[in-house]
DRENDO-1510 file (C-alpha; in Angstrom, 1 decimal, always signed):
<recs>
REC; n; res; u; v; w
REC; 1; UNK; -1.3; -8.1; -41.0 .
REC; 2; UNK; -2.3; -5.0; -39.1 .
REC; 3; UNK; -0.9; -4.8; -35.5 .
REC; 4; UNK; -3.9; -5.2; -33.6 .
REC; 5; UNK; -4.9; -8.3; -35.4 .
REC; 6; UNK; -1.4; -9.7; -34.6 .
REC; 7; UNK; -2.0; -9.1; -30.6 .
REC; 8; UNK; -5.3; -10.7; -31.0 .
REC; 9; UNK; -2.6; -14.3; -32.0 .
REC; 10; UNK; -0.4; -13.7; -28.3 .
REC; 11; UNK; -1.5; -13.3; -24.8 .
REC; 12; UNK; -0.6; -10.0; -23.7 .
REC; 13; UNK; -0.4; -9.2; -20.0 .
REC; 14; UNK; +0.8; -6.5; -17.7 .
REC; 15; UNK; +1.9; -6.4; -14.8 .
REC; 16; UNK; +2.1; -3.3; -12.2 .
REC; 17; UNK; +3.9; -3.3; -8.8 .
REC; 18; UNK; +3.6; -0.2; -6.2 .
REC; 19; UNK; +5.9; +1.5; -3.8 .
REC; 20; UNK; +5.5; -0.9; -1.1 .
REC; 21; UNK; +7.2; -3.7; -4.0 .
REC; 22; UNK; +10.0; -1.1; -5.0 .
REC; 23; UNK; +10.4; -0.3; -1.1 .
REC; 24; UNK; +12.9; -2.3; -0.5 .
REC; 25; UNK; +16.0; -4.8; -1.5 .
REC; 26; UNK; +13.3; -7.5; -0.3 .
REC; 27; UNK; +10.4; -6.6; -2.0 .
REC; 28; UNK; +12.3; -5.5; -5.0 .
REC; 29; UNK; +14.1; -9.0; -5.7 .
REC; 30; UNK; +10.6; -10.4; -4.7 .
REC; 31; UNK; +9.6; -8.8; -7.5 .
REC; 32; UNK; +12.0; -9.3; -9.8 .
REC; 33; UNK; +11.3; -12.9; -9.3 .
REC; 34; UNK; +7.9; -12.5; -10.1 .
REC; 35; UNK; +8.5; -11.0; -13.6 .
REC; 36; UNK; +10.8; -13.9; -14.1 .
REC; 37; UNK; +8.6; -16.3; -13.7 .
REC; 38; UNK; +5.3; -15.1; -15.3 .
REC; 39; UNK; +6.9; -13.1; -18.1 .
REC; 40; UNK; +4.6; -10.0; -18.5 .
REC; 41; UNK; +4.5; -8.1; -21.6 .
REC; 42; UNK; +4.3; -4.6; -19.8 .
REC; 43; UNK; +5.7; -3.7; -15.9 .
REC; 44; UNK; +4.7; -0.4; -14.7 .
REC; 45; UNK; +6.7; +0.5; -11.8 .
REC; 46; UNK; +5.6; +3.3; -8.9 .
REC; 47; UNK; +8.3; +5.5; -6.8 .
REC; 48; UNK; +10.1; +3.9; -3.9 .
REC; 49; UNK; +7.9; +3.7; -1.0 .
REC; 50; UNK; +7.9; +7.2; +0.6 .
REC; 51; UNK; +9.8; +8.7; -2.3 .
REC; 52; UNK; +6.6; +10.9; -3.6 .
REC; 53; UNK; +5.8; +12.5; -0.1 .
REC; 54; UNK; +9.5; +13.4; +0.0 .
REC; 55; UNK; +8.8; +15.3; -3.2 .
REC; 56; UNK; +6.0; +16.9; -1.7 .
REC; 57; UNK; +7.2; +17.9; +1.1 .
REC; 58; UNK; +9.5; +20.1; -0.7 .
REC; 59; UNK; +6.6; +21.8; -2.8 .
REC; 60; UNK; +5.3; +22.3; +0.8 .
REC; 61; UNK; +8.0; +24.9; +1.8 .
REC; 62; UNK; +10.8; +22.6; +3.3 .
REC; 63; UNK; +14.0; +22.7; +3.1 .
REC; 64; UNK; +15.2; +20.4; +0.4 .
REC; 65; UNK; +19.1; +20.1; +1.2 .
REC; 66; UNK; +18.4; +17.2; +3.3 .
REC; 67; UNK; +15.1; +16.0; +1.8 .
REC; 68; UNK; +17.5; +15.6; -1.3 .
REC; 69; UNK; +20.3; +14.3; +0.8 .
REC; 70; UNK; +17.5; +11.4; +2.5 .
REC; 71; UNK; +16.7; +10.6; -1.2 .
REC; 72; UNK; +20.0; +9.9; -2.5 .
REC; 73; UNK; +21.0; +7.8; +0.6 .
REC; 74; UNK; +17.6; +5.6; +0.0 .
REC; 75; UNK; +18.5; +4.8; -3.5 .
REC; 76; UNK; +22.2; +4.8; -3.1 .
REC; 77; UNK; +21.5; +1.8; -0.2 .
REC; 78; UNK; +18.8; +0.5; -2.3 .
REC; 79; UNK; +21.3; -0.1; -4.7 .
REC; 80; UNK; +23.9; -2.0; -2.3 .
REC; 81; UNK; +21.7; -4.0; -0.9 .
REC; 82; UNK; +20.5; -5.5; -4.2 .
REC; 83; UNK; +24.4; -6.0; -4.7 .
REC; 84; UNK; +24.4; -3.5; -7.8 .
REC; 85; UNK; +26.6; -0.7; -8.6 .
REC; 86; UNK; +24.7; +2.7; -8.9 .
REC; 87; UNK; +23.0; +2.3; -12.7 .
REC; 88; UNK; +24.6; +5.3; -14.7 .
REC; 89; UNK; +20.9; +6.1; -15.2 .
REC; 90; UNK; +20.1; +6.8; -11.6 .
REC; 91; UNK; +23.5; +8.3; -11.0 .
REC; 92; UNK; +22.4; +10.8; -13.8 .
REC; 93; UNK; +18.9; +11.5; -12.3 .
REC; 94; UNK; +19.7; +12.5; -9.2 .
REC; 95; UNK; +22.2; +14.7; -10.2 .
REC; 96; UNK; +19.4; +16.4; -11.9 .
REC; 97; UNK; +17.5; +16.1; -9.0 .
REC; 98; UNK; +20.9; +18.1; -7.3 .
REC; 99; UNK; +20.5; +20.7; -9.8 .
REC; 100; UNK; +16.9; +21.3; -10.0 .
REC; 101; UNK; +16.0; +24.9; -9.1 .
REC; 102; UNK; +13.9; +24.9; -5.7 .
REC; 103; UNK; +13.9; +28.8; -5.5 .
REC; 104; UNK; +11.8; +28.8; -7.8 .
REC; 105; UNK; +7.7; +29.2; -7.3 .
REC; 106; UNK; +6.3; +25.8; -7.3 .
REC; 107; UNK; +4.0; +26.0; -10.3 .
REC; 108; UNK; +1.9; +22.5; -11.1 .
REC; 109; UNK; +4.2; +22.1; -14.2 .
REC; 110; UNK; +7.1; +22.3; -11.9 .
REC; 111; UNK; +5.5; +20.1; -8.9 .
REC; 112; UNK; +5.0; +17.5; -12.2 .
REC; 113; UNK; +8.7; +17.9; -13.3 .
REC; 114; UNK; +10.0; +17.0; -9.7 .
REC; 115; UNK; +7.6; +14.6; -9.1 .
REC; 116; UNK; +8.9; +12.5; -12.0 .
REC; 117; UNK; +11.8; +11.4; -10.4 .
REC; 118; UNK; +10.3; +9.2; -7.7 .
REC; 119; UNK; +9.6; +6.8; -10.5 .
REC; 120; UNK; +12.1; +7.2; -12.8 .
REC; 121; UNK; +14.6; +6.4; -10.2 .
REC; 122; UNK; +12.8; +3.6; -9.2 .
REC; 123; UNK; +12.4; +2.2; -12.4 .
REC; 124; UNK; +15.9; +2.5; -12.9 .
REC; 125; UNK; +17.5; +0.4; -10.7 .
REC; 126; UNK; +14.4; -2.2; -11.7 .
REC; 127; UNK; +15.7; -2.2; -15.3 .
REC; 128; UNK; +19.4; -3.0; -14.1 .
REC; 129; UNK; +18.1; -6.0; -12.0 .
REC; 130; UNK; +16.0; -7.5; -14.3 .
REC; 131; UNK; +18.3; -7.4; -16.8 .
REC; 132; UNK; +16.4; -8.6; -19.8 .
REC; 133; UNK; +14.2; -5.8; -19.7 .
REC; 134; UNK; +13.2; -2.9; -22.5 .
REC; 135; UNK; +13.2; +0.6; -20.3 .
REC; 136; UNK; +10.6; +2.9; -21.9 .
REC; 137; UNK; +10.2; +6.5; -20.3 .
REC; 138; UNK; +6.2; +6.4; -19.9 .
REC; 139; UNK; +6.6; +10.5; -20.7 .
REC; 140; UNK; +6.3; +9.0; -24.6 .
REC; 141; UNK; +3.4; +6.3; -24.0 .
REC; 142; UNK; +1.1; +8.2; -22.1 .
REC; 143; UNK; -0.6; +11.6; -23.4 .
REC; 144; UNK; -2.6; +13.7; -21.5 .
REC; 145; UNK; -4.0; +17.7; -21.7 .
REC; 146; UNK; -2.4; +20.5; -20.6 .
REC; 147; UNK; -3.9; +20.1; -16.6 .
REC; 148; UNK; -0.3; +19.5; -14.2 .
REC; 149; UNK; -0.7; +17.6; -11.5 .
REC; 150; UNK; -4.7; +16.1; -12.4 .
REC; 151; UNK; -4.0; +15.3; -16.2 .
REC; 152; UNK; -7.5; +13.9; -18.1 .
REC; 153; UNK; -5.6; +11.6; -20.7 .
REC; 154; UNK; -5.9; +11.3; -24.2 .
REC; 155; UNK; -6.5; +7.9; -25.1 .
REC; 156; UNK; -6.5; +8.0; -28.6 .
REC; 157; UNK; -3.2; +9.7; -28.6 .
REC; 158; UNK; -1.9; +7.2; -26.3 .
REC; 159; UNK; -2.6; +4.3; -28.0 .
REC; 160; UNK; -1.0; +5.7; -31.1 .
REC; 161; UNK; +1.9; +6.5; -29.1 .
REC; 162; UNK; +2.1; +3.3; -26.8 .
REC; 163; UNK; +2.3; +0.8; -30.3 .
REC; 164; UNK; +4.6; +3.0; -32.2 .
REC; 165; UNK; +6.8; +3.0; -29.5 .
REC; 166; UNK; +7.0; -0.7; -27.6 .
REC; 167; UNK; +4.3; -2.5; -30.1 .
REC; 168; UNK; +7.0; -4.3; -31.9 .
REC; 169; UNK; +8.3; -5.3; -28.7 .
REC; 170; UNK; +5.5; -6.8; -27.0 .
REC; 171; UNK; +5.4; -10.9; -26.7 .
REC; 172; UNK; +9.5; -10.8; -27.5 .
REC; 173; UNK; +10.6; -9.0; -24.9 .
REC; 174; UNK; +9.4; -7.5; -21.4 .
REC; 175; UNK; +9.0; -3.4; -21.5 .
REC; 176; UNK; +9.4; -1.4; -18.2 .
REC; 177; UNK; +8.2; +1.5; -17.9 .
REC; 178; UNK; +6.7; +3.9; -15.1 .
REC; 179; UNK; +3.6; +4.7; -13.5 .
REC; 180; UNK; +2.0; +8.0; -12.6 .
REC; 181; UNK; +4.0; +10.3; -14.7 .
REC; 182; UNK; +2.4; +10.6; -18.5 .
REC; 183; UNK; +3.3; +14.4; -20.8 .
REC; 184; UNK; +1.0; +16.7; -22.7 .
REC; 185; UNK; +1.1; +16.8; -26.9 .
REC; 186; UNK; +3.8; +19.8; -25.8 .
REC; 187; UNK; +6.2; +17.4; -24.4 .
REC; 188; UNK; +5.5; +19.0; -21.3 .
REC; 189; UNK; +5.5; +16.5; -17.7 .
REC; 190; UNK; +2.2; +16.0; -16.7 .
REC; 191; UNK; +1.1; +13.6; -13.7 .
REC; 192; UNK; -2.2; +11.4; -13.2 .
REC; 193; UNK; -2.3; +12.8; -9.5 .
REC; 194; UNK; -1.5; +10.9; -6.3 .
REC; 195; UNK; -1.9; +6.8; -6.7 .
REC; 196; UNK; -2.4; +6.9; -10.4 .
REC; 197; UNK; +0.4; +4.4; -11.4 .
REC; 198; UNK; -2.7; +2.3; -10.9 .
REC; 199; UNK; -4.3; +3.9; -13.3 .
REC; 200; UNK; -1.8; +4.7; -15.6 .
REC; 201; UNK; -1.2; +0.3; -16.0 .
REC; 202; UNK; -4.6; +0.3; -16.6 .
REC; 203; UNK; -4.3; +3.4; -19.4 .
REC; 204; UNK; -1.5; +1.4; -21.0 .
REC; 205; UNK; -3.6; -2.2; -20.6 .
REC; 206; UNK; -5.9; -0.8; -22.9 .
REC; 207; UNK; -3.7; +0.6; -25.4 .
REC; 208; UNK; -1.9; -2.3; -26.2 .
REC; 209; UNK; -5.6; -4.8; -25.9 .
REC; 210; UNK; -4.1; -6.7; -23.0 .
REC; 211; UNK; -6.2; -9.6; -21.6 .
REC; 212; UNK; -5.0; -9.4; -17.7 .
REC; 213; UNK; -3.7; -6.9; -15.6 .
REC; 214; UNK; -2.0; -7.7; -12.5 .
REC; 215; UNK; -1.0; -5.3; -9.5 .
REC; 216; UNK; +1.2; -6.4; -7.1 .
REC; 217; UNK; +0.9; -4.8; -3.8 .
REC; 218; UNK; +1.4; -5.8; -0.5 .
REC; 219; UNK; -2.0; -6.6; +0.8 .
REC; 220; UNK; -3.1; -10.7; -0.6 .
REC; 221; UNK; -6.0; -9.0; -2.4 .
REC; 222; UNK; -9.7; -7.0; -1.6 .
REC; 223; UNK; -10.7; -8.0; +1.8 .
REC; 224; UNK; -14.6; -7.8; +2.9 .
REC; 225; UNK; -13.5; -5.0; +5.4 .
REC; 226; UNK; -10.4; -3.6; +6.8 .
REC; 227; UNK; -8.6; -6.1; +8.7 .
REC; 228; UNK; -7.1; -3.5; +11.1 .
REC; 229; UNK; -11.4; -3.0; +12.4 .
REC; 230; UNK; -12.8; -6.7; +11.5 .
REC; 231; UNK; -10.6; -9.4; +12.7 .
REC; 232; UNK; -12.3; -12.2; +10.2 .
REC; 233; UNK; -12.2; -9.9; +7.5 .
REC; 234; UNK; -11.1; -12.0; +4.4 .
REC; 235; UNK; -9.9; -11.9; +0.6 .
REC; 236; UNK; -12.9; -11.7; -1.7 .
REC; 237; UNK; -12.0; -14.2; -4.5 .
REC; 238; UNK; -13.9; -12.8; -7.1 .
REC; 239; UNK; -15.5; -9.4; -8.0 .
REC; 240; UNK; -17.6; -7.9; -11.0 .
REC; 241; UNK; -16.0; -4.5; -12.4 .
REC; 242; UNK; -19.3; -2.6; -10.8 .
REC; 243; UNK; -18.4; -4.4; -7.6 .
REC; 244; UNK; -15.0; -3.3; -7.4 .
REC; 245; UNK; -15.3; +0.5; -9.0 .
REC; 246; UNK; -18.1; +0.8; -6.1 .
REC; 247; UNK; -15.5; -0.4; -3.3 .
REC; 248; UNK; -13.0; +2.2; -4.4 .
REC; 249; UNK; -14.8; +4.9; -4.6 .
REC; 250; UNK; -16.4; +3.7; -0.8 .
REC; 251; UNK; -12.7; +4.3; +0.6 .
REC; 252; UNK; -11.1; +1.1; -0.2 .
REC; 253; UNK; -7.5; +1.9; -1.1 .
REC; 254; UNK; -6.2; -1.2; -2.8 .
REC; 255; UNK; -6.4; +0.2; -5.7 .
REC; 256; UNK; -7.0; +3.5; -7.6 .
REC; 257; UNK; -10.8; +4.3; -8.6 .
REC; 258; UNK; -10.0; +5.4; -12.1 .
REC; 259; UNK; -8.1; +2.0; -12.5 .
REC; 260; UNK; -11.6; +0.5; -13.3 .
REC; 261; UNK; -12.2; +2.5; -16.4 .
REC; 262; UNK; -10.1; +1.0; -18.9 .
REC; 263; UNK; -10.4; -2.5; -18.0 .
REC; 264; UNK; -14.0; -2.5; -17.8 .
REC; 265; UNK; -14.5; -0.7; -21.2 .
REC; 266; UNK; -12.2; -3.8; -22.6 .
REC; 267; UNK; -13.0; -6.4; -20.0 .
REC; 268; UNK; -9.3; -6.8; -19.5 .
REC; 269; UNK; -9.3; -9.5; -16.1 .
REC; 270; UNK; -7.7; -7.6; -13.5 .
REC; 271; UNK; -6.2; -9.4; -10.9 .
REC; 272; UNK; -4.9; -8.2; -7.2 .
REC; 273; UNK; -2.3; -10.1; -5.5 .
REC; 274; UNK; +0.8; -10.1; -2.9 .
REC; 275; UNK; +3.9; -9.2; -3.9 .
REC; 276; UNK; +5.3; -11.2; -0.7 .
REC; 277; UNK; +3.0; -14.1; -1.0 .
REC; 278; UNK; +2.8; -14.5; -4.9 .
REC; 279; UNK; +1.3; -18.2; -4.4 .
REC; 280; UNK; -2.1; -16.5; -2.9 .
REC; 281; UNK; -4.7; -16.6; -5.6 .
REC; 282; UNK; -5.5; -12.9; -4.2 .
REC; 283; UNK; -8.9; -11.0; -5.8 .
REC; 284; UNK; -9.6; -11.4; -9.6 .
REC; 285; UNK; -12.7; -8.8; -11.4 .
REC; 286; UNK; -14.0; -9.9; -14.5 .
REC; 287; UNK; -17.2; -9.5; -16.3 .
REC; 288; UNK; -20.3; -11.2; -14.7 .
REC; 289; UNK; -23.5; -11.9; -15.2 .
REC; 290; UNK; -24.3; -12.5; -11.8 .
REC; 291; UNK; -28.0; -11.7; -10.8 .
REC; 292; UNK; -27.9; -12.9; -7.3 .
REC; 293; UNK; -28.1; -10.9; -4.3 .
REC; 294; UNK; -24.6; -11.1; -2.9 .
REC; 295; UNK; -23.2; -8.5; +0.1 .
REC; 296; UNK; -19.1; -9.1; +0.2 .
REC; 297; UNK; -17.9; -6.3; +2.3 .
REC; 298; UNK; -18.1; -3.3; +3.9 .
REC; 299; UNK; -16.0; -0.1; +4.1 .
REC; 300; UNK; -16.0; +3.1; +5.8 .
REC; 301; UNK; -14.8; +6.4; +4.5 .
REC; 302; UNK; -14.3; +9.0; +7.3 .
REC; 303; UNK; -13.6; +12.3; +7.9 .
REC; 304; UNK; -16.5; +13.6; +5.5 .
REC; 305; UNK; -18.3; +16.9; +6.1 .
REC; 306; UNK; -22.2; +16.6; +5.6 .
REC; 307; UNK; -23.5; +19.8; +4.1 .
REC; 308; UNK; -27.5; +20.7; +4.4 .
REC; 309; UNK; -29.6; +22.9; +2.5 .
REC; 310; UNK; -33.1; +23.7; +3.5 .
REC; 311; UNK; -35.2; +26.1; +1.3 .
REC; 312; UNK; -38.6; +25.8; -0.2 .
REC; 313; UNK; -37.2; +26.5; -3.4 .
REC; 314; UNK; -36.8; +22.8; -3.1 .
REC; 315; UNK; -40.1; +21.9; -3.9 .
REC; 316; UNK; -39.9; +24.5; -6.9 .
REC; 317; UNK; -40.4; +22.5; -10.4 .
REC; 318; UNK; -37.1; +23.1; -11.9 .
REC; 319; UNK; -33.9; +24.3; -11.5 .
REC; 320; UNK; -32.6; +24.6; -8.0 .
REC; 321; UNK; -30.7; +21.1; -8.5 .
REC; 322; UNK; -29.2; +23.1; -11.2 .
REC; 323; UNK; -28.1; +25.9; -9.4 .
REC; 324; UNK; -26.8; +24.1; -6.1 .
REC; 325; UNK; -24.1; +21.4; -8.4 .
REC; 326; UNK; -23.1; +24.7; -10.8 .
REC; 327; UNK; -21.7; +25.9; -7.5 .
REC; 328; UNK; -19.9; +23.3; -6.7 .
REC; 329; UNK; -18.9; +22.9; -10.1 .
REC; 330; UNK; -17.5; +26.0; -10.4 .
REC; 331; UNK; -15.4; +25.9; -7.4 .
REC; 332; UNK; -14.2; +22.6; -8.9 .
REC; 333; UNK; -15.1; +20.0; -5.5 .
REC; 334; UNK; -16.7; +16.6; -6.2 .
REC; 335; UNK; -19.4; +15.4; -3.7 .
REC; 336; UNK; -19.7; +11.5; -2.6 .
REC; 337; UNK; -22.7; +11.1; -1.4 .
REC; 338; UNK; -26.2; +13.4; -2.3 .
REC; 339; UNK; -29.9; +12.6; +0.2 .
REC; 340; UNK; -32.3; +14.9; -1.1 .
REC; 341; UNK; -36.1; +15.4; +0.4 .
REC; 342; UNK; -38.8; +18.1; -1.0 .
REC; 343; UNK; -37.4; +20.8; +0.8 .
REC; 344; UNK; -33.6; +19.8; +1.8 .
REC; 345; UNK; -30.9; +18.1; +0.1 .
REC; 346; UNK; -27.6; +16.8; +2.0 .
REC; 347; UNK; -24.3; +16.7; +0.4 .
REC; 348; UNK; -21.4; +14.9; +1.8 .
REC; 349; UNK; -18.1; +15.9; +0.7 .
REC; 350; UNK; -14.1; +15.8; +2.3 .
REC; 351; UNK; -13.8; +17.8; +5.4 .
REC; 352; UNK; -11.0; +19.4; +4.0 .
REC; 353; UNK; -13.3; +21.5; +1.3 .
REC; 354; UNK; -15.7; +23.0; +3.7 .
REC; 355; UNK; -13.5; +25.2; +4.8 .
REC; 356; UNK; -13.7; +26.6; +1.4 .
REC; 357; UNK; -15.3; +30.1; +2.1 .
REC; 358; UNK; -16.4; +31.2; -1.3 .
REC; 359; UNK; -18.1; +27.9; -1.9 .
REC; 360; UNK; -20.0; +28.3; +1.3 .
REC; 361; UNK; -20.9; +31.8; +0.8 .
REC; 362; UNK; -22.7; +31.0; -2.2 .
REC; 363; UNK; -24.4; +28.2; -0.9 .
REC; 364; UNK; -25.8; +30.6; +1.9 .
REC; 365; UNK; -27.7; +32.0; -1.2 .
REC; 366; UNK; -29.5; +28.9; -2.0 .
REC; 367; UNK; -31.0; +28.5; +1.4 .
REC; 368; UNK; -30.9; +27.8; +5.4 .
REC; 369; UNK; -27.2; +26.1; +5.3 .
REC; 370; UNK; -25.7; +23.5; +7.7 .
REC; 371; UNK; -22.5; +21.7; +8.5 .
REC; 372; UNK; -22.2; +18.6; +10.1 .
REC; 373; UNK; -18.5; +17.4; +10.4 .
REC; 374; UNK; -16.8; +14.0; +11.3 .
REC; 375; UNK; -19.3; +12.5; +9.3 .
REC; 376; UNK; -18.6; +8.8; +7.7 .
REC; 377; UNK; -19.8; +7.1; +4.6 .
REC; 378; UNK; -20.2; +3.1; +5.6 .
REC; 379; UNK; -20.9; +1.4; +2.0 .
REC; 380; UNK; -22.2; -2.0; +2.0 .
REC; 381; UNK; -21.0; -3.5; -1.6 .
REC; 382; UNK; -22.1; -6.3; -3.3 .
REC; 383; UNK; -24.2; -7.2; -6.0 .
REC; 384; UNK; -27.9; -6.3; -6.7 .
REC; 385; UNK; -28.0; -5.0; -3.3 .
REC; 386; UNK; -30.5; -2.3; -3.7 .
REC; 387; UNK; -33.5; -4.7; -5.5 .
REC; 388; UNK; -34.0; -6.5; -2.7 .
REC; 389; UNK; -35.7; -5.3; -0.1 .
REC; 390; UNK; -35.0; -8.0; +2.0 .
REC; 391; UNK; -30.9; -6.8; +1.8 .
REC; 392; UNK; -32.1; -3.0; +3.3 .
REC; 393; UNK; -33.8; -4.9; +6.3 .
REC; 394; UNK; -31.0; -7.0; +6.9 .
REC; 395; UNK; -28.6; -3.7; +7.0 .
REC; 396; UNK; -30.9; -1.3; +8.7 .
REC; 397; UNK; -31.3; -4.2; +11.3 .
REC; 398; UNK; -27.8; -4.9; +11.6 .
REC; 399; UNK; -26.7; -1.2; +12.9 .
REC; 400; UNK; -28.8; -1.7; +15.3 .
REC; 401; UNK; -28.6; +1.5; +18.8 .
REC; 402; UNK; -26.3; +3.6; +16.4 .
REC; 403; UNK; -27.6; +6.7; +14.9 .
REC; 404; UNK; -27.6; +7.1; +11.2 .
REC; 405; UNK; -27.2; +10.6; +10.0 .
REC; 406; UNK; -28.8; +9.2; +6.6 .
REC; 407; UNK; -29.3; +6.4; +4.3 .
REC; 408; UNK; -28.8; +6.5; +0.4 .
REC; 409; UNK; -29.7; +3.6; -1.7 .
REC; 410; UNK; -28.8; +5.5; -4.9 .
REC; 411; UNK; -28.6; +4.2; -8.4 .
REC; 412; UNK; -26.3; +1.5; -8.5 .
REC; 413; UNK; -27.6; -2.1; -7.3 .
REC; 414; UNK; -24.1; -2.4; -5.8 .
REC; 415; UNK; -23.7; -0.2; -3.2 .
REC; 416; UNK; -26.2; +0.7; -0.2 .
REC; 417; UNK; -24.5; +4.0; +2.3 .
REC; 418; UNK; -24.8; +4.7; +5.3 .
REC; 419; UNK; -24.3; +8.3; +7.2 .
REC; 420; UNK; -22.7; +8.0; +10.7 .
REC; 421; UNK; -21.0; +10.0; +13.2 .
REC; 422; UNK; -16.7; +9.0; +12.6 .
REC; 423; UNK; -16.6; +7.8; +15.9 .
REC; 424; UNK; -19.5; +5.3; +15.9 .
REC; 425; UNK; -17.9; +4.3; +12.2 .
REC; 426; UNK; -15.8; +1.1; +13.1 .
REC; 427; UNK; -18.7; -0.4; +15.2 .
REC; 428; UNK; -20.7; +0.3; +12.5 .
REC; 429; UNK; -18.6; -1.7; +10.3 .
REC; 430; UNK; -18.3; -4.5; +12.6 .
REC; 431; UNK; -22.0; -5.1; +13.2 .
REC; 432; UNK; -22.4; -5.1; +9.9 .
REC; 433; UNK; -19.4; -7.4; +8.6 .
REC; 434; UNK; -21.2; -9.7; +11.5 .
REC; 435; UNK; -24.3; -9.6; +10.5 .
REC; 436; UNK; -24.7; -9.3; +6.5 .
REC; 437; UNK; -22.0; -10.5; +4.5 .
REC; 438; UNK; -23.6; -13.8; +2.4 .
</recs>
């Protein structure tokens, strides 16, 4: 019987916990409880809390003696206060991490190669407390290109890696292994960039035809808006994959845009849920059918620049469209949001790129150029949003005395945007939490 017709006969889950579930003795036994008790097939594990930016801070120039020294203390206590001697594992990593050479430049392969010790210390001391546990270094499941630091990942390759390595072992026993960190067909560390142990459960989901994937973090699911800016915000029970891929690209950060792609292609259920309050029924996504009109939340994603072109080469027949995204393509910067009229078009993008001088002296060849900063994208999500006119009135209505810098109800029935000033943002948000969620 081939292997894939045998996963079709067991129910295959995984389960992925972040650094706020690793961040402590707490959370980690929490945890640790959690696997006991619903037995996943897969755990994908993140750094320690703080851990990564520790990393980074050393690619950044400082001094790593006691970035190094704050590292081993963390893990070293970690360790103590789960009542377990220092794993021979972890011991061994961070003497490696001791012996790494930091006068070296940092090149991406060598930001990759240090960054993979936040989570294979991490998943080390996991794997001594759960004790029943297969450790598998995700370095040999995951397989990505040659790009350090950003890897694009090769699915074929990792699904023919993923089942020769732990595919006998699924349903017997439970397989750790570690998020973020993935190699090239070299060998060669590679990462999935920052938040990508998301992504990298979801990566492995697929590869092994799971039917749910759980991440554990410490929020009890996706909440119709920030709770820090709406007091009655609450947890949205239940989401489509459209729904959710559109709230994390809008700003929410409960989980990792890319994460949608792999579960959505297999309609693997995705569920989001508390590590510290496991007993929540959190956020589950799952295919739909739902033809409703439905508005569930609202986020807002500051600190955007708005970029303006005006030209009457806009109202030319072809090709200035073209021109403008070849730039920005080949100064390698994504745009959010795009507002275009017969002779301007706006692009929103993060504030940190506009300060990218090539990119704007080419643009100053396409037309009349403008830069708007502290810009905010508010997104209204929710389902068929956009086909009903009576949903734009309600939101238009809703904001009300504050000036919008633009509108896009663009191409997805899930998502209508709103341009505003950063400042007037949280109002924004408010008003419209108030006044439109159904």
């Amino acid at each position: 019987m081939a292997y894939y017709e045998r996963l079709v006969m067991k129910r295959i889950s995984v389960a992925k916990f972040g650094g706020s579930s690793m961040g402590s003795a707490t959370a980690m036994n929490r945890a640790a409880q959690i696997v006991a008790g619903t037995k996943p097939s897969l755990v994908v594990v993140s750094a320690v809390s703080g851990i990564t930016n520790l990393l980074e801070n050393i690619m950044k120039g400082k001094d790593p003696s006691e970035i190094i020294s704050t590292i081993k203390t963390k893990h070293l206590d970690l360790c103590a206060a789960l009542k377990i001697n220092p794993p021979e594992l972890t011991l061994g990593l961070l003497k490696q991490l001791d012996n790494f050479d930091f006068k070296a430049t940092f090149t991406p392969e060598r930001c990759d190669a240090l960054y993979s010790f936040g989570e294979r210390l991490s998943s080390s001391i996991f794997f001594e407390l759960l004790g029943q546990a297969k450790l598998v270094d995700a370095r040999k499941l995951i397989i990505t290109d040659d790009t350090h630091t950003q890897a694009i990942v090769d699915y074929k390759a990792t699904a023919q890696a993923a089942n020769s390595e732990f595919g006998t072992l699924i349903g017997k026993t439970t397989v750790l292994t570690q998020g973020f960190i993935a190699s090239n067909k070299k060998g060669k560390t590679t990462t999935l960039g920052r938040g990508g142990s998301d992504f990298s459960a979801a990566i492995l989901a697929e590869a092994v035809k799971a039917e749910e994937l759980t991440i554990w973090t410490d929020t009890a699911g996706i909440f119709s808006a920030d709770p820090r800016i709406v007091e009655n915000a609450h947890v949205i029970p239940r989401l489509t994959y459209e729904e959710t891929t559109e709230y994390a690209y809008a700003g929410a950060r409960i989980i990792h845009p890319s994460t949608l792609m792999p579960v959505e292609r297999n309609r693997i259920a995705l569920r989001i849920k508390n590590t510290f309050e496991p007993n929540s029924p959190g956020t589950i996504v799952e295919n739909s059918n739902k033809t409703k009109l439905s508005i569930n939340g609202v986020v807002a994603k500051k600190n955007q620049v708005l970029i303006t072109l005006s030209t009457p080469q806009m109202s030319e027949p072809y090709g200035y469209l073209a021109k403008l995204f070849g730039l920005f393509a080949k100064h390698s910067i994504s745009v959010d949001q795009v507002i275009t009229s017969e002779t301007a078009v706006s692009i929103s993008m993060k504030s940190k790129m506009h300060g990218h001088s090539e990119l704007l002296s080419d643009l100053q060849n396409l037309g009349d150029l403008k830069i708007d900063k502290n810009i905010a994208i508010v997104s209204v999500v929710g389902n068929n949003i956009t086909r009903h006119s009576s949903a734009a009135r309600r939101i238009i209505d809703a904001v009300g005395d504050i000036s919008l810098r633009g509108l896009n109800q663009g191409a997805s029935a899930n998502v209508f945007c709103l341009l505003v000033e950063d400042q007037e943002a949280d109002e924004c948000v408010r008003r419209l939490h108030d006044r439109v969620i159904i």
